[in-house]
PDB file as gemmi writes it, atoms N, CA and C in Angstrom:
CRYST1    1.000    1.000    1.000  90.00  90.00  90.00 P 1                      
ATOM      1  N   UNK A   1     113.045 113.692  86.018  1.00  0.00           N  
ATOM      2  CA  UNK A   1     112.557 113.429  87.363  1.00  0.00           C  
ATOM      3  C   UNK A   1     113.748 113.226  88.283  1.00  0.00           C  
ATOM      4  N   UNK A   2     113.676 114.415  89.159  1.00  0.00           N  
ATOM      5  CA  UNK A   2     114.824 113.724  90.684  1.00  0.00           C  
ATOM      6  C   UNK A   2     113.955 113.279  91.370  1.00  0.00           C  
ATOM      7  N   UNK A   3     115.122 112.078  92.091  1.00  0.00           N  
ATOM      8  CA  UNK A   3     114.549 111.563  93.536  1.00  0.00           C  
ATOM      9  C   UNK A   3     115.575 111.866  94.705  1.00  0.00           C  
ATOM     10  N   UNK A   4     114.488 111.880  95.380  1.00  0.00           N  
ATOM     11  CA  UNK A   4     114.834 112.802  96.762  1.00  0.00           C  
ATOM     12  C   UNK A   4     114.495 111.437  97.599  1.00  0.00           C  
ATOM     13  N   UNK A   5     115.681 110.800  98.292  1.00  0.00           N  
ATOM     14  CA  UNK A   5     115.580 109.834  99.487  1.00  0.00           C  
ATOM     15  C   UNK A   5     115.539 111.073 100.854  1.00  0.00           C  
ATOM     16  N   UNK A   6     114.749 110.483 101.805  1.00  0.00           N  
ATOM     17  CA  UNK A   6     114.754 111.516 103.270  1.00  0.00           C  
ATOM     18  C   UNK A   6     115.080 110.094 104.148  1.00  0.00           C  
ATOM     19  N   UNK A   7     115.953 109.290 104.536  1.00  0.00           N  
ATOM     20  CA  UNK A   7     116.090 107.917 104.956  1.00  0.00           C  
ATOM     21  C   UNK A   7     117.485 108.405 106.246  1.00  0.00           C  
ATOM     22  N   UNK A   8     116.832 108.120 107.540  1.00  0.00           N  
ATOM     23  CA  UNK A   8     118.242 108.178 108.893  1.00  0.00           C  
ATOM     24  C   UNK A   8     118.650 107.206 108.418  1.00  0.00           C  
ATOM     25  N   UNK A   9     118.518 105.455 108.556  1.00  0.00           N  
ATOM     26  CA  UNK A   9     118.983 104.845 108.317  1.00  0.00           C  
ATOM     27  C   UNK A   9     120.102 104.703 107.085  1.00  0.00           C  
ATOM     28  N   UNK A  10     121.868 104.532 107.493  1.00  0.00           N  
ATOM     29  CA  UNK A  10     122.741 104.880 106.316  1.00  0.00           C  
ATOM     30  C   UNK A  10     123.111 103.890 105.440  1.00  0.00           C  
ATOM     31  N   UNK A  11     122.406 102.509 106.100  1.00  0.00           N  
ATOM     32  CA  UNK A  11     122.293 101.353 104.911  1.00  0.00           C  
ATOM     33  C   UNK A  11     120.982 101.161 103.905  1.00  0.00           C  
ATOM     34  N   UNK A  12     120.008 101.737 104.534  1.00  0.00           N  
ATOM     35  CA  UNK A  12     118.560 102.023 103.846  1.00  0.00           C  
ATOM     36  C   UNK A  12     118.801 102.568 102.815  1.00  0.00           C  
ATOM     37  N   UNK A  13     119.231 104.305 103.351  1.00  0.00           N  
ATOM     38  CA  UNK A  13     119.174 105.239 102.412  1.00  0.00           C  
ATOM     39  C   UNK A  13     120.584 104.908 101.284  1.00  0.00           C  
ATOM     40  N   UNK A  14     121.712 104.258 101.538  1.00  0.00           N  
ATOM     41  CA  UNK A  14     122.599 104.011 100.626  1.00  0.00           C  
ATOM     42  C   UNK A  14     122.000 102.866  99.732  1.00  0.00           C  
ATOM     43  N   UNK A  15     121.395 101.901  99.964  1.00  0.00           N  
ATOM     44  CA  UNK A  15     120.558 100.525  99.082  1.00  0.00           C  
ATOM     45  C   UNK A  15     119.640 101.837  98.432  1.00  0.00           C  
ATOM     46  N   UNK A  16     119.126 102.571  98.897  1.00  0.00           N  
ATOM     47  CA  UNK A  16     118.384 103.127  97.761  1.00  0.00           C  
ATOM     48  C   UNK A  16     118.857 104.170  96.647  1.00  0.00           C  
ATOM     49  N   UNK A  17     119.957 104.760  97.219  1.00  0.00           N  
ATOM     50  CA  UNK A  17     120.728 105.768  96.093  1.00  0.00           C  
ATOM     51  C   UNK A  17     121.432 104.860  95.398  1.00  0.00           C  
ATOM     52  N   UNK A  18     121.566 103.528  95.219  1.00  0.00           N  
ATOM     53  CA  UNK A  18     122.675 103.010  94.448  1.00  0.00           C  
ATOM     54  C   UNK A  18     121.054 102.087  93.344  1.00  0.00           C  
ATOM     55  N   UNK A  19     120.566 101.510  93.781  1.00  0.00           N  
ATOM     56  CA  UNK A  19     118.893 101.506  93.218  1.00  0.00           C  
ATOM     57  C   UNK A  19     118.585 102.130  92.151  1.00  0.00           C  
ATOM     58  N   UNK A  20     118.284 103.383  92.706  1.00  0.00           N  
ATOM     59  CA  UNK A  20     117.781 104.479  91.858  1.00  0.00           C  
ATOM     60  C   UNK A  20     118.537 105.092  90.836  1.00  0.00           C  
ATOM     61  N   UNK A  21     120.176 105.237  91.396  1.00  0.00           N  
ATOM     62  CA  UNK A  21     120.889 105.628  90.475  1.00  0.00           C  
ATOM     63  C   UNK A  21     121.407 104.708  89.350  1.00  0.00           C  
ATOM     64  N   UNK A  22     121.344 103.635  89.792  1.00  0.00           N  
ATOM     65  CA  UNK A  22     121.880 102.867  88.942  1.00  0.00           C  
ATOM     66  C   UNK A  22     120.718 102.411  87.420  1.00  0.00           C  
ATOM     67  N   UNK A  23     119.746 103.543  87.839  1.00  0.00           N  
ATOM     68  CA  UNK A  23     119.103 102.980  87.149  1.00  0.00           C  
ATOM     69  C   UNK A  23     118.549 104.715  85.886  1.00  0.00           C  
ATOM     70  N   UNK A  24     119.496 105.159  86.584  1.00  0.00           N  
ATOM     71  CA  UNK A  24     119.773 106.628  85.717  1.00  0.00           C  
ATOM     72  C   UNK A  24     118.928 107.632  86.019  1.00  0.00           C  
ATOM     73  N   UNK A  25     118.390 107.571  87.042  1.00  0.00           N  
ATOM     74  CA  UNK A  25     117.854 108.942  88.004  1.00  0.00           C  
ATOM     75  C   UNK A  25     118.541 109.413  88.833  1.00  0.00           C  
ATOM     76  N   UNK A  26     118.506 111.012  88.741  1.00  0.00           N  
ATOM     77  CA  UNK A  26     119.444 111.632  89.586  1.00  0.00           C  
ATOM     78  C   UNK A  26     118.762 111.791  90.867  1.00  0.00           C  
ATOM     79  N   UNK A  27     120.072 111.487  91.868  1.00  0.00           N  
ATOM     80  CA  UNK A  27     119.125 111.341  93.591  1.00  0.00           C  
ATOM     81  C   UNK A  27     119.926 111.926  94.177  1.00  0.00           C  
ATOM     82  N   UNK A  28     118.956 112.484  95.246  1.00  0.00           N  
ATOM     83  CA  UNK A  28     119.508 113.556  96.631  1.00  0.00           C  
ATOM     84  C   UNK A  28     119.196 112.810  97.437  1.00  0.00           C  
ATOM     85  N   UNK A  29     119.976 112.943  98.799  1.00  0.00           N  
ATOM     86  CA  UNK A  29     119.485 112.125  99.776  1.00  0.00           C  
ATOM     87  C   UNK A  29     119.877 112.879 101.209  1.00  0.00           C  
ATOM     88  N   UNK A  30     119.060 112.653 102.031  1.00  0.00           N  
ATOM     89  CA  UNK A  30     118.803 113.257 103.041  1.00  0.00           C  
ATOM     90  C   UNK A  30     119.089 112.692 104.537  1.00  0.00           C  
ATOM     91  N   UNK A  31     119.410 112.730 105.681  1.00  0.00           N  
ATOM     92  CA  UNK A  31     119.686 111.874 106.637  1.00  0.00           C  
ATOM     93  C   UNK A  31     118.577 112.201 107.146  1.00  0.00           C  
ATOM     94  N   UNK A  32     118.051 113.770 107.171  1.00  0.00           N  
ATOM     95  CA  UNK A  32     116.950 113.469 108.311  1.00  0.00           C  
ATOM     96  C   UNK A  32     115.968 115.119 107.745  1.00  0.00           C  
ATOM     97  N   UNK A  33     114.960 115.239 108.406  1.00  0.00           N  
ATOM     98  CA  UNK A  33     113.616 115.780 107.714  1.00  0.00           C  
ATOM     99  C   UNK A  33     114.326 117.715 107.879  1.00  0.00           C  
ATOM    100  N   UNK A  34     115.228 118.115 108.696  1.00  0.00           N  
ATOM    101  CA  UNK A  34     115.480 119.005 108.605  1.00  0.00           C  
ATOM    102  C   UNK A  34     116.363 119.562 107.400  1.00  0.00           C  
ATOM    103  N   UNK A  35     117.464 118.882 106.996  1.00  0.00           N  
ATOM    104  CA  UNK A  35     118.151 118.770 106.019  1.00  0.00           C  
ATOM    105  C   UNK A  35     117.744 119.067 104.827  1.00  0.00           C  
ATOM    106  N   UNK A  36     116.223 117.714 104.745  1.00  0.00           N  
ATOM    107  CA  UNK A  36     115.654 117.535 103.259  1.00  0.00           C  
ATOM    108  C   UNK A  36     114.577 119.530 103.290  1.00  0.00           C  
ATOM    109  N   UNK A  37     114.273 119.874 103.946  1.00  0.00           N  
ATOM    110  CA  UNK A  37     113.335 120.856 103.792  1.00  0.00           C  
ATOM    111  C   UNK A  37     114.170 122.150 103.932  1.00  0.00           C  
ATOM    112  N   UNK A  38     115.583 122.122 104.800  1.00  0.00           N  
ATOM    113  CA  UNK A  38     116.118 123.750 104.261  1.00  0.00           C  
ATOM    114  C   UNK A  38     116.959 123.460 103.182  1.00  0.00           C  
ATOM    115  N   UNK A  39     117.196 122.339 102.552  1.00  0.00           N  
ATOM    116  CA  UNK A  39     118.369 122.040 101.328  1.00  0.00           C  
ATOM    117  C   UNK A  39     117.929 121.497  99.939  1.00  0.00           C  
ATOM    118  N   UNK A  40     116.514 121.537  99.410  1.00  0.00           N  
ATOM    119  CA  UNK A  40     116.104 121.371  97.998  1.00  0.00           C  
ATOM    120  C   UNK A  40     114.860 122.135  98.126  1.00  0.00           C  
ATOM    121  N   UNK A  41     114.517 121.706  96.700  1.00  0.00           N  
ATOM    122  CA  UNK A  41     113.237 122.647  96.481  1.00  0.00           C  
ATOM    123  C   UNK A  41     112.537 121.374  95.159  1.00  0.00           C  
ATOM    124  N   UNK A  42     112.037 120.505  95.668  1.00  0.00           N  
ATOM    125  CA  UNK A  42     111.026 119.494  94.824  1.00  0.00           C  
ATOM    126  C   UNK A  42     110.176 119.666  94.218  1.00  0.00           C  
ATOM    127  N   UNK A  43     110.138 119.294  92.849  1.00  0.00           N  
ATOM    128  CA  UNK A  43     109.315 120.077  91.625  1.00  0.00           C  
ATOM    129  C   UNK A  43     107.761 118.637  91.834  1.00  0.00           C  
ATOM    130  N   UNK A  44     106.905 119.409  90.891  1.00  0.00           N  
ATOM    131  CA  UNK A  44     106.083 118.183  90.816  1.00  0.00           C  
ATOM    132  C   UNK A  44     105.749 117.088  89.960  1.00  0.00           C  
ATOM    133  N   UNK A  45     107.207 117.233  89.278  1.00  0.00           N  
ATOM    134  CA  UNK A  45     107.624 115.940  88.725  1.00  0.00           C  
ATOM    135  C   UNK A  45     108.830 114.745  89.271  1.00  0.00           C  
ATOM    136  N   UNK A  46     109.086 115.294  90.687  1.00  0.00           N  
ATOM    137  CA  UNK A  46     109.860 114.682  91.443  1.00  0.00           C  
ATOM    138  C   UNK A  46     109.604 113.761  91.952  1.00  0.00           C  
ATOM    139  N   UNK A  47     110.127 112.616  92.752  1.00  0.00           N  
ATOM    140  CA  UNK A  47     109.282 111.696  93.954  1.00  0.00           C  
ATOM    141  C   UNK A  47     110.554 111.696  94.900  1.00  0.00           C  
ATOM    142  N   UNK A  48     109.799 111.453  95.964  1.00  0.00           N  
ATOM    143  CA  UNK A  48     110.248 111.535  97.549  1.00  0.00           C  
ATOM    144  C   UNK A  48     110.268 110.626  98.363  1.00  0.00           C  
ATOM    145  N   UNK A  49     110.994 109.810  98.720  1.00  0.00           N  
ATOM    146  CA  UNK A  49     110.791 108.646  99.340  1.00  0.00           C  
ATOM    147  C   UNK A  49     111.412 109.258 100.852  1.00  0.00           C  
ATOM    148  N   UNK A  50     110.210 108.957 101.950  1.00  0.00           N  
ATOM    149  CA  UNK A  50     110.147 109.908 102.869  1.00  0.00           C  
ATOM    150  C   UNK A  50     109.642 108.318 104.075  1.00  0.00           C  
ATOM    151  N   UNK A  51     110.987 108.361 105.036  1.00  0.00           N  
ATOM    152  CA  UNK A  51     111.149 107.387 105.839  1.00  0.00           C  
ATOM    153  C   UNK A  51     109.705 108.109 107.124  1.00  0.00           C  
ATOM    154  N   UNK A  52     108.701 107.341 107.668  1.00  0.00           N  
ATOM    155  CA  UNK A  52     107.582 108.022 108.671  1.00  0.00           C  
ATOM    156  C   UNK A  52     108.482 107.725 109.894  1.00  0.00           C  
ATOM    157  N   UNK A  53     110.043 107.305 110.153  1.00  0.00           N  
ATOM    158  CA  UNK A  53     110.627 107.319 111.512  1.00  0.00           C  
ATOM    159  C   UNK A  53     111.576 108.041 111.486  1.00  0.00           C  
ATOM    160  N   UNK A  54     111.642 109.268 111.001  1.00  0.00           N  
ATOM    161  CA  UNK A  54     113.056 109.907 110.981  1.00  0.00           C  
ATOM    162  C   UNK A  54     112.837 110.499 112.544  1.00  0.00           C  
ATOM    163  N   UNK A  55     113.925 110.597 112.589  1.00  0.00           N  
ATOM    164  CA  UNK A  55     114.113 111.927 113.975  1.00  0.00           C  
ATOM    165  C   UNK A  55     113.977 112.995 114.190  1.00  0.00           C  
ATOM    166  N   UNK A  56     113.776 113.917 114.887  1.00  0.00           N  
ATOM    167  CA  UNK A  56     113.255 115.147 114.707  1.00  0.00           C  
ATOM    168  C   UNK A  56     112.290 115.357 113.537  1.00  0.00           C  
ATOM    169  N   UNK A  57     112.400 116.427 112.934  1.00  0.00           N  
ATOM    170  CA  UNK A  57     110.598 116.397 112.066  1.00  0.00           C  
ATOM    171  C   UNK A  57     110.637 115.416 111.164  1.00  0.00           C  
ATOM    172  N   UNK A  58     109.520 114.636 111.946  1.00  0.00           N  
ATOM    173  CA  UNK A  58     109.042 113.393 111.666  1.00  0.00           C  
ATOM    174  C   UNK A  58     108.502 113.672 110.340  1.00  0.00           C  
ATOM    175  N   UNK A  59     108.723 112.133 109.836  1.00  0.00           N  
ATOM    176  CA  UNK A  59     108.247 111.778 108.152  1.00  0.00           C  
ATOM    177  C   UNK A  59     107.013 111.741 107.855  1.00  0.00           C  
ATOM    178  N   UNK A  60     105.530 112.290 109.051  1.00  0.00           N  
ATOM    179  CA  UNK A  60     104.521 112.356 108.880  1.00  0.00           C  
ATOM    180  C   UNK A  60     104.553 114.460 108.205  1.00  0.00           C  
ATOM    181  N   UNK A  61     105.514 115.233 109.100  1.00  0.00           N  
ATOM    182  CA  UNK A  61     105.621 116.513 109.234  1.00  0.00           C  
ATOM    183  C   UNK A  61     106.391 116.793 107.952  1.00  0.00           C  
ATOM    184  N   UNK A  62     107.501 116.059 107.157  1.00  0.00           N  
ATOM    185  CA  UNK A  62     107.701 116.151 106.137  1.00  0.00           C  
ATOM    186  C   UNK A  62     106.664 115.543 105.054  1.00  0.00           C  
ATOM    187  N   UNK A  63     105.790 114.754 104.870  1.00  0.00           N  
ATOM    188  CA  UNK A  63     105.123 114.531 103.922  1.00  0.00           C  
ATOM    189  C   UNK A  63     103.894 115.900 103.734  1.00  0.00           C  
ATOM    190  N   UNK A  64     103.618 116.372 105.032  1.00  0.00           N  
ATOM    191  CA  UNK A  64     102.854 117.470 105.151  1.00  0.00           C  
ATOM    192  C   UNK A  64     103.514 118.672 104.682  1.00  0.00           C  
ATOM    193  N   UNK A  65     104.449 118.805 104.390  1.00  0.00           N  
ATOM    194  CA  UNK A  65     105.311 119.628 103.772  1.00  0.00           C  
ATOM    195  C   UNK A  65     104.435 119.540 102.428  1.00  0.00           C  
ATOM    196  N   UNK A  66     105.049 118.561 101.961  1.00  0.00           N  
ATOM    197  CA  UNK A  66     105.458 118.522 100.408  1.00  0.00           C  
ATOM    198  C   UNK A  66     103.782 118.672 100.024  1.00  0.00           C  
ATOM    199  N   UNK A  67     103.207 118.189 100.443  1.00  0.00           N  
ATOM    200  CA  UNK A  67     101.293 118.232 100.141  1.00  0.00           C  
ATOM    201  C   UNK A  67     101.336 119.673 100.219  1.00  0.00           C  
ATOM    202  N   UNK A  68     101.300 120.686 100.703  1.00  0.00           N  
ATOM    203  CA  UNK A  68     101.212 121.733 100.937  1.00  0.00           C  
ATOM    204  C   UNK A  68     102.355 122.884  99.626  1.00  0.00           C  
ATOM    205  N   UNK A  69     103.291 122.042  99.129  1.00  0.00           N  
ATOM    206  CA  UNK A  69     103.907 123.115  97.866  1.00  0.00           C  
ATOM    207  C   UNK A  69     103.012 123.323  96.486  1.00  0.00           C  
ATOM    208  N   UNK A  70     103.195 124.520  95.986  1.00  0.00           N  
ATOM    209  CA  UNK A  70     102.351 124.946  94.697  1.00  0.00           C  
ATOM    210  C   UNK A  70     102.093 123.667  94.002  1.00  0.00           C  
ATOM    211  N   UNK A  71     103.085 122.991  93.784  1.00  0.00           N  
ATOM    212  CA  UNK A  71     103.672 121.724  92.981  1.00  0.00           C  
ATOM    213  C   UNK A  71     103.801 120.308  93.291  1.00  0.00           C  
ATOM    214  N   UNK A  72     103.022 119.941  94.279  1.00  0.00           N  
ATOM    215  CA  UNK A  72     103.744 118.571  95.100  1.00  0.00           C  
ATOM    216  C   UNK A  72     104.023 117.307  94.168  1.00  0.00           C  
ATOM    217  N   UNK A  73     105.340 116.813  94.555  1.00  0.00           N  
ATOM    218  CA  UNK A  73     106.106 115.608  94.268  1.00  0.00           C  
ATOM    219  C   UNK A  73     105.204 114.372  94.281  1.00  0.00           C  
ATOM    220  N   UNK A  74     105.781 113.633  93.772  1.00  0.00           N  
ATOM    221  CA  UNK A  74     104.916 112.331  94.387  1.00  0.00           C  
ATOM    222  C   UNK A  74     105.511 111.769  95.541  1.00  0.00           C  
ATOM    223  N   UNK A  75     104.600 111.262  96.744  1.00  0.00           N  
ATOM    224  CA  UNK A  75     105.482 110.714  98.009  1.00  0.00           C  
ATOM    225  C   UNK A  75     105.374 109.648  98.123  1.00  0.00           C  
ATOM    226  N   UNK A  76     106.530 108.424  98.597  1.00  0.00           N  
ATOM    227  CA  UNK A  76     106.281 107.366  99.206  1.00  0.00           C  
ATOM    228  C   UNK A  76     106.844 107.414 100.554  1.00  0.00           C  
ATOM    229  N   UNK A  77     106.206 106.906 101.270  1.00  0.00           N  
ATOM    230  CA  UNK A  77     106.583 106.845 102.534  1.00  0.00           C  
ATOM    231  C   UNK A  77     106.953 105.303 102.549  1.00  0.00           C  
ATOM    232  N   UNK A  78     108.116 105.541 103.341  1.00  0.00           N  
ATOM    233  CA  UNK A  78     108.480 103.643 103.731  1.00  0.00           C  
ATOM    234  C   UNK A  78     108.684 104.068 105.313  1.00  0.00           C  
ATOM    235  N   UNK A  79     108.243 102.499 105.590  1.00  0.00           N  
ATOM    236  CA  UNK A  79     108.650 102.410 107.496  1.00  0.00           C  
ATOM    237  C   UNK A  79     108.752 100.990 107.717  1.00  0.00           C  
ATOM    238  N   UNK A  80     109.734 100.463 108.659  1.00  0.00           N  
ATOM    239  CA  UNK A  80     109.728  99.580 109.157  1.00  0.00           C  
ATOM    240  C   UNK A  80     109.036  99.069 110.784  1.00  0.00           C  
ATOM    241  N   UNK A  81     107.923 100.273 111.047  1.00  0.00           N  
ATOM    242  CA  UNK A  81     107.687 100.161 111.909  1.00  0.00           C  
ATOM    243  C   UNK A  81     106.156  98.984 112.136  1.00  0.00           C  
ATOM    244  N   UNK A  82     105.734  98.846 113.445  1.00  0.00           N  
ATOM    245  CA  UNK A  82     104.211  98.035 113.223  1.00  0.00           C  
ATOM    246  C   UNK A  82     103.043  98.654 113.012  1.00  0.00           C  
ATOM    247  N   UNK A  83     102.031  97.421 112.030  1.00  0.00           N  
ATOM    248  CA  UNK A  83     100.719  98.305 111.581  1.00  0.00           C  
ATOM    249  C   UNK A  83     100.754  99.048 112.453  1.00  0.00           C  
ATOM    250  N   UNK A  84     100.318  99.070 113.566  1.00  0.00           N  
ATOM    251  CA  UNK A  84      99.453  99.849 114.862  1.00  0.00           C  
ATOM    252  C   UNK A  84      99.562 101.072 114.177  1.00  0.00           C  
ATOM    253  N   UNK A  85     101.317 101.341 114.441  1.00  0.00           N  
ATOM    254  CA  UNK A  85     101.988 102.711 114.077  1.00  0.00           C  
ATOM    255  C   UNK A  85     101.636 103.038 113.070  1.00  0.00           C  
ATOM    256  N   UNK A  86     101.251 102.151 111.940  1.00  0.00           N  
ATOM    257  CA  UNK A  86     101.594 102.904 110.476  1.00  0.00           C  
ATOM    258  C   UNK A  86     100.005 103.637 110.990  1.00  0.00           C  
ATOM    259  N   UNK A  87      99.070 102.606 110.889  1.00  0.00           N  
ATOM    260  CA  UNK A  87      97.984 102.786 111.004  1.00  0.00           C  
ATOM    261  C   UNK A  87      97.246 104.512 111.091  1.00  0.00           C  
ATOM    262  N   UNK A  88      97.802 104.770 112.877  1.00  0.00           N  
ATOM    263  CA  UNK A  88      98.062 105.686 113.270  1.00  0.00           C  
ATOM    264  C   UNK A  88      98.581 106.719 112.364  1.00  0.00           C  
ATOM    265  N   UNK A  89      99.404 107.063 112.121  1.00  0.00           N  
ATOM    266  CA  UNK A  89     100.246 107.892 111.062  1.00  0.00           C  
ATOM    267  C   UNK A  89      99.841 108.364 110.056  1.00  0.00           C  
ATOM    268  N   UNK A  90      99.014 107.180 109.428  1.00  0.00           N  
ATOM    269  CA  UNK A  90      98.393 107.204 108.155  1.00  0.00           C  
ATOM    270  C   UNK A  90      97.462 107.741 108.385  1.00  0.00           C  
ATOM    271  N   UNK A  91      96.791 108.233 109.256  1.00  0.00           N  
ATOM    272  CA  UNK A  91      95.028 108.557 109.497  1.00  0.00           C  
ATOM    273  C   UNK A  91      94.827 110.380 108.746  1.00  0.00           C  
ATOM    274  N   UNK A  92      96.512 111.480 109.169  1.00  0.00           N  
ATOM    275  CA  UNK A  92      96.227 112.324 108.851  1.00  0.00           C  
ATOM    276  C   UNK A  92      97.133 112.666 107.717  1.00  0.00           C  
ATOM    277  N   UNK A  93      97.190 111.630 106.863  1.00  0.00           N  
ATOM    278  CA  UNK A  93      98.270 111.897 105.479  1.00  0.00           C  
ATOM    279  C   UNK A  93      96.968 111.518 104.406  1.00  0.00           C  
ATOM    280  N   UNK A  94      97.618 111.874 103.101  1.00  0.00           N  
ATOM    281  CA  UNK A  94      96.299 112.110 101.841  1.00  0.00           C  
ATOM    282  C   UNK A  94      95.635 110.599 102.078  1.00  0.00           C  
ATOM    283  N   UNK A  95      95.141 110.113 101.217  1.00  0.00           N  
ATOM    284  CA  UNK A  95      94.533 108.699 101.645  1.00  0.00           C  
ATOM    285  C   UNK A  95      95.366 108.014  99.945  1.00  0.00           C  
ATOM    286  N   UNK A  96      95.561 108.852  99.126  1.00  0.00           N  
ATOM    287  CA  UNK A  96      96.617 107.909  97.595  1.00  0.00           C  
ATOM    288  C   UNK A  96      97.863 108.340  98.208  1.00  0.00           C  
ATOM    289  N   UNK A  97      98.490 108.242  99.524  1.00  0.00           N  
ATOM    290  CA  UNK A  97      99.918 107.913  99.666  1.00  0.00           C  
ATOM    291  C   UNK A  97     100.374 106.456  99.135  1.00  0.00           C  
ATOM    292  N   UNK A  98     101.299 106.456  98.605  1.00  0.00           N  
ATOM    293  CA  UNK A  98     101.704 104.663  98.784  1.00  0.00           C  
ATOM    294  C   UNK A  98     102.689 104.902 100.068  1.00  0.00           C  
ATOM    295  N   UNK A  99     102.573 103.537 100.498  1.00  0.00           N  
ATOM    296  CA  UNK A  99     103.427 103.008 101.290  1.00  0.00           C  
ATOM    297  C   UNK A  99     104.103 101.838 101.121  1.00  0.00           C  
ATOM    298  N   UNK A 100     105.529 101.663 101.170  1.00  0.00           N  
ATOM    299  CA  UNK A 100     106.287 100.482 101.023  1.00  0.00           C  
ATOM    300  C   UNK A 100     106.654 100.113 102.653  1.00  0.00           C  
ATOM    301  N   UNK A 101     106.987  98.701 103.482  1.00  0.00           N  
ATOM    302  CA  UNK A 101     107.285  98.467 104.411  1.00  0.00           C  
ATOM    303  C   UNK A 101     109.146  98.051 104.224  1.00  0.00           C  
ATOM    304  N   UNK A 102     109.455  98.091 104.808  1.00  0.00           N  
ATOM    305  CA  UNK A 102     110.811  97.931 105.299  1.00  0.00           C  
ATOM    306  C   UNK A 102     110.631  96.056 105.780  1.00  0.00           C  
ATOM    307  N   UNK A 103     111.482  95.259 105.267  1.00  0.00           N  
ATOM    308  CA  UNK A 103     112.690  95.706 104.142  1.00  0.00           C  
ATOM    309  C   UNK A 103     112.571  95.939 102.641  1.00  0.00           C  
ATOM    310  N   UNK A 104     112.827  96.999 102.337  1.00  0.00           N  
ATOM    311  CA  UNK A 104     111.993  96.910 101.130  1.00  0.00           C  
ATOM    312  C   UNK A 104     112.834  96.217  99.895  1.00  0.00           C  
ATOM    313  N   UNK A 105     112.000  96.008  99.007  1.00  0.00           N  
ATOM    314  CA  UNK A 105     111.631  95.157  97.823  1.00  0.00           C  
ATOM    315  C   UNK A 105     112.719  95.435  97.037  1.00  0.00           C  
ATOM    316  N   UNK A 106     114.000  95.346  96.000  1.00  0.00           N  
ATOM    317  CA  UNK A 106     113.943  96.348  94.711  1.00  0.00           C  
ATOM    318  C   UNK A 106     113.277  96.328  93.683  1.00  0.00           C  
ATOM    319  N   UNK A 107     112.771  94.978  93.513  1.00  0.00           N  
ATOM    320  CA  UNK A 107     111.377  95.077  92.653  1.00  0.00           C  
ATOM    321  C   UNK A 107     110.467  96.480  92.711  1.00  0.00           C  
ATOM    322  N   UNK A 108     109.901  96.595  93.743  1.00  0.00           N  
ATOM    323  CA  UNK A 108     109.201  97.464  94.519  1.00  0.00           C  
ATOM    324  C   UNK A 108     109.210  98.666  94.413  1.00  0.00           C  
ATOM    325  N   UNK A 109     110.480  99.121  94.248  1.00  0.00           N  
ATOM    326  CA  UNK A 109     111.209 100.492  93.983  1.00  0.00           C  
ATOM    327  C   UNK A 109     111.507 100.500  92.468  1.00  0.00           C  
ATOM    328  N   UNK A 110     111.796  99.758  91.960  1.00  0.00           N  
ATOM    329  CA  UNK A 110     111.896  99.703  90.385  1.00  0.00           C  
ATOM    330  C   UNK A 110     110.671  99.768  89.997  1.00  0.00           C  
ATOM    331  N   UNK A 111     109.182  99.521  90.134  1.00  0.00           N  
ATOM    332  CA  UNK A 111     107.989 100.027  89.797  1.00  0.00           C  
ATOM    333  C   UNK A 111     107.241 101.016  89.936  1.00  0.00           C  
ATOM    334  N   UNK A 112     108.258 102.127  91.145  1.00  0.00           N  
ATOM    335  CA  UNK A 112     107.396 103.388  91.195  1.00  0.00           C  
ATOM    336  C   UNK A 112     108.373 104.274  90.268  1.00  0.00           C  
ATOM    337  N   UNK A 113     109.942 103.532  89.865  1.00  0.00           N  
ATOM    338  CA  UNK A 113     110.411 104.384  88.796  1.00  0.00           C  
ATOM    339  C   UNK A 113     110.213 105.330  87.553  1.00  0.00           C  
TER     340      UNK A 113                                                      
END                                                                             
């Protein structure tokens, strides 16, 4: 299993490649939703931890990605943003997304390992 971080934030997404790796999964990581979609190809034994505030194509437009491959990954979406927003966001994504909130846990992340 790779994991694929999609995280702007460069202290987020670094707490999570050192996380994950340290825990002997190989990880890609992404600054932002354009990057992650012309630069891998995610199997559906992968997981994706897919920030819903990136910049430009938004982490709602990348999770719609990955739902849509022959194969889809498993996704988590994390955000530090408010219900309202998640709320919102969440209305047109699968309904078994998980979601983690920001700041996140490493507990948290060590259980979807």
């Amino acid at each position: 299993m790779r994991i694929h971080i999609v995280e702007d934030d460069y202290g987020v997404r670094d707490a999570l490649i050192e996380l994950v790796s340290g825990q002997g999964h190989p990880v890609l990581a992404y600054a932002d939703g354009e990057a992650f979609m012309n630069g891998c190809s995610p199997r559906g034994g992968d997981l994706v931890f897919v920030d819903l505030g990136l910049p430009g194509i938004g982490g709602v437009d990348v999770i719609r990605w990955l739902n849509e491959l022959p194969e889809p990954p498993r996704v988590v979406a994390i955000t530090g943003r408010p219900r309202i927003d998640i709320d919102l966001m969440m209305r047109c994504l699968p309904q078994n997304l998980q979601l983690l909130r920001k700041p996140l846990a490493p507990e948290a992340i060590s259980s979807l390992l």
